[in-house]
C-alpha angles and dihedrals in degrees: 000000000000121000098222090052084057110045102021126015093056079074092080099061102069102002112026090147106043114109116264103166127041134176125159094274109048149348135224135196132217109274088044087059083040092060100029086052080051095052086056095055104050086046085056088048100052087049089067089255101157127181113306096012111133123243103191108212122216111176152130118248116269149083087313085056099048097050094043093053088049101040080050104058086031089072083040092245120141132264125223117176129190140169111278095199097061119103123286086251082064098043086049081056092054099048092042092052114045098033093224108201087203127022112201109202145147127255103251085052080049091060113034084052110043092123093059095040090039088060090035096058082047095063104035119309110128100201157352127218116191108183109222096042086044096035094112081052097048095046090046095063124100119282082216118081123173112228118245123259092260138152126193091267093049113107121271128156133010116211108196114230109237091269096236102142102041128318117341118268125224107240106206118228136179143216104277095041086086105047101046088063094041090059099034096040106014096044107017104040094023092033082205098186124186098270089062110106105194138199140185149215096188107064121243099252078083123077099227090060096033085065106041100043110029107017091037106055105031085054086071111028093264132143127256120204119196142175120196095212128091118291111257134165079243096050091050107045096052083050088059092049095044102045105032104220134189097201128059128198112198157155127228091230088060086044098064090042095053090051090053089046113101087223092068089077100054098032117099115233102166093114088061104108096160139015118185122204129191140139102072132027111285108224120230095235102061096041080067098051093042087051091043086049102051110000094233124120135242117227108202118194135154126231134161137209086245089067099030097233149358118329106166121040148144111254133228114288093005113074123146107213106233088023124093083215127228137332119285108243118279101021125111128205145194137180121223133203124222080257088062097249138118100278114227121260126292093012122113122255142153119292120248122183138187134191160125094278096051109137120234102234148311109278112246102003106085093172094046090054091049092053085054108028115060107172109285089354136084115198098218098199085231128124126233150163126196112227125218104268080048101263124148117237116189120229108175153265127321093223139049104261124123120230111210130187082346099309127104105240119189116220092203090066083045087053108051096041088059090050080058087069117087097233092055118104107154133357146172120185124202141178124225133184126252129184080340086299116116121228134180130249127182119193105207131190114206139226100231122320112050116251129274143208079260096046079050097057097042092049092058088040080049087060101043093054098047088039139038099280107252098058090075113117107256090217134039123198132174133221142183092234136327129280106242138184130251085262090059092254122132113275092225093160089068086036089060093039087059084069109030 
C-alpha cells in the first residue's frame, strides 16, 4: 500500500495528461506531477534517505510541494510538514524534533533560517534541498522511481497537533489512515468526482488542507489549484475568479472577510458547488449571508490532526445551520463525563472518537499519547451535545484555550511573550466572542508613561515577531492595574465582560 500509487500514479492510466495542478503561472498534468514526484525520490535515495526516515517539508504551496511530499511517500520515507513562515526558534524545534534525515525548502526560508539548518546539519541532518539553488540536480534525476517496501500499518505521515499547549507534537499516521478517509469523507459524504477543480485558504503543511487540495482530488482525477501567497479575502477571491473551482476549502473566519470585501459583490462565484469550513464554529449568522450571497451551501465539520480529517459533518443537502451534522461513515463517538461515564442525552460531555484514521500515537511523548489515545479510541478535549434528530453541536473546549482563525492559541505563551517587552509590566490576555467569531484582547499594565494607539501597535508587531503571527492579540488595551480575586488571581471573567 503506497500512497502515491494510490492518489496519484492511477492517473496515468486514463488520464495521464489531463491537468492535475494549476497556479497562475503555470500548469502541470499527471504524469508531469508523476515524474517530477519520481525525481524527488531518486534525489531522497541518493541522500541516503532510507524507509521510515523523515523528510521535514517547508514550503510554500505549489507544484515543489506537491512532488516533494510524493516522491517522499513513493521511497516510503515519512513526511513531516511545518510552517515555513514561523521564527527560526520554531524552525531549530522542527528539525530537532523530528530528525529529519532531509529538510526540502525554498531559498528565501534558506535564508531567513541558517542559524537553525546550519545547527541542524551539525547534529544529524543529511541534507538540505532548496529548490531553486538545487533545481539542475533535481531535474537531473530519473522519471522512474521504485516504490518503498510499505503496507498499509508502515509509517507514513506525521501531522503535527496546533501546538497550544506547548510545542506541537508529530502524530504519527500510517498508510491506510488516508485512504480510508479519503474513501469514507472525500468520496462517500463530499461525493468529489473528477470533474471537481478545488482550491484553499488554509496551506497544505497542514492536514486539513493536505487532504482537501492535494489527497482528495487526485484520488479521484480531480484538479488542485494553489497559490503560494497568504490567504486574503483578496487572494482568494481573484483565485476564484481565475480558476474557477468547484470546491472550496475554507475557514469561518475567511468567510466573514470575503463577505466584507468589495470584491464579493463583482466576483463570480457561480462555479462554487461546495465550500467546506472547520477549524473554528461557524456562526449562524454568517452561514445565512454567505448563503444569501451565493446560494451555495457551507458544509462545517470538525476534524484533528489526531484523526487525519474530518470525522463528523453536515451533507450535502442536508445541513442543519448551529450543528456540525452526523457522523462520517465508518466513525464511532461517545461522549464522556468528567466521571468518566456516557453522559445522558442531551448533557454535555467530552468527545471520543473512534475510526479507521486514528493515529497511533505522538512521537516522543508517551504520556501525552496515553492521555489521548485509548485503544480504538482518541479523547479529543471538545465539547459537545447530540441534539434530538442526532446532530453534534459543538460546545467548546475543556479547557481554557482560545481558537482563533481556526488555530488553538495559548494565552499563557501570549502572555508570556508580551512579559519579554520592556513596557510590559502585567498582562492578561482573553478571548471573547463576537458575532460567534472569537477575537483576541490583551489587558496590558504598563512600566511609566500609559499606553498609546503606537505602544499598542508595536506591542501586536512584538508578538508576531516572537510568535507564529496569528497568535498576536487582536486588541490591546491598557489598565491601571488588573482586576484580581479574592485569591489574588486575575479576575478574567470581568475582564471579559469589559469587552462583551
Amino acid at each position: 500500500m503506497n500512497l502515491a500509487a494510490y492518489f496519484l500514479d492511477h492517473n496515468l492510466m486514463t488520464r495521464a495528461d489531463k491537468v492535475a495542478l494549476r497556479t497562475a503561472a503555470c500548469c502541470w498534468t499527471f504524469r508531469e506531477m508523476h515524474e517530477a514526484s519520481c525525481r524527488f525520490g531518486n534525489l531522497y535515495r541518493a541522500a541516503g534517505v532510507r524507509v521510515e526516515d523523515r523528510v521535514l517539508l517547508a514550503l510554500s504551496d505549489g507544484a515543489p510541494f506537491a512532488a516533494a511530499w510524493f516522491g517522499t511517500v513513493r521511497i516510503g520515507a515519512v513526511v513531516a510538514m511545518m510552517n515555513p513562515g514561523v521564527p527560526v526558534e520554531d524552525w531549530a524545534y522542527y528539525l530537532r524534533y523530528t530528525r529529519a534525515r532531509v529538510l526540502v525548502t525554498e531559498q528565501a526560508f534558506y535564508e531567513a533560517n541558517r542559524t537553525a539548518i546550519d545547527a541542524a546539519l551539525s547534529a544529524g541532518l543529511g541534507r538540505v534541498v532548496v529548490i531553486e539553488r538545487d533545481l539542475d540536480e533535481i531535474e537531473g534525476q530519473s522519471v522512474e522511481c521504485a516504490y518503498g517496501d510499505v503496507g498499509p500499518d508502515d509509517p507514513s505521515v506525521w501531522l503535527f497537533s496546533s501546538g497550544s499547549t506547548g510545542k506541537p507534537k508529530g502524530c504519527v499516521h500510517v498508510n491506510q489512515d488516508f485512504i480510508a478517509n479519503t474513501e469514507r469523507y472525500a468520496k462517500g459524504v463530499l461525493g468529489i468526482r473528477e470533474d471537481d477543480v478545488t482550491l484553499g485558504v488554509p496551506k497544505l503543511f497542514f492536514g486539513y488542507a493536505t487532504g482537501t487540495n492535494l489527497m482528495f482530488p487526485w484520488a479521484v482525477g480531480a484538479t488542485t489549484c494553489l497559490f503560494p501567497e497568504r490567504s486574503t479575502p483578496e487572494a482568494l477571491l481573484g483565485h476564484i475568479a481565475r480558476f474557477k473551482p468547484t470546491i472550496v476549502t475554507n475557514v469561518p473566519t475567511m468567510i466573514n472577510k470575503m463577505l466584507e470585501s468589495p470584491l464579493c459583490a463583482t466576483t463570480d462565484l457561480s462555479s462554487v458547488r461546495l465550500v467546506l469550513s472547520a477549524g473554528e464554529a461557524l456562526p449562524g449568522e454568517l452561514y445565512q449571508r454567505w448563503v444569501d450571497r451565493t446560494g451555495v451551501e457551507i458544509l462545517d465539520g470538525i476534524g484533528s490532526a489526531e484523526m487525519f480529517h474530518i470525522y463528523i459533518t453536515n451533507y450535502p443537502g442536508d445541513v442543519k445551520v448551529g450543528t456540525l451534522g452526523r457522523l462520517v461513515p465508518g466513525y464511532e463517538a461517545r461522549l464522556v463525563g468528567e466521571d468518566g461515564a456516557a453522559v445522558l442525552a442531551g448533557d454535555i460531555g467530552t468527545l471520543w472518537i473512534k475510526g479507521p484514521s486514528n493515529a497511533i500515537g505522538y512521537h516522543g511523548d508517551r504520556q501525552k499519547s496515553q492521555q489521548t489515545f485509548r485503544g480504538e479510541w482518541t479523547v479529543t478535549g471538545d465539547q459537545f451535545c447530540i441534539d434530538e434528530e442526532g446532530r453534534f453541536r459543538y460546545c467548546g473546549r475543556a479547557d481554557d484555550l482560545l481558537k482563533v482563525g481556526g488555530v488553538y492559541v495559548s494565552p499563557t505563551e501570549v502572555e508570556n511573550c508580551l512579559l519579554a517587552h520592556a513596557r510590559v509590566r502585567e498582562v492578561a490576555v482573553v478571548g471573547v466572542e463576537h458575532g460567534g467569531l472569537m477575537t483576541t484582547y490583551a489587558f496590558v499594565v504598563t512600566h511609566g508613561d500609559p499606553g498609546t494607539d503606537a505602544l499598542a501597535a508595536e506591542l501586536q508587531a512584538w508578538v508576531k515577531s516572537q510568535l507564529a503571527p496569528h497568535k498576536y492579540p487582536r486588541h490591546v488595551r491598557f489598565l491601571a492595574e488588573l482586576p484580581r480575586n479574592d485569591r489574588a488571581k486575575v479576575a478574567r471573567a470581568e475582564l471579559k465582560r469589559a469587552v462583551a
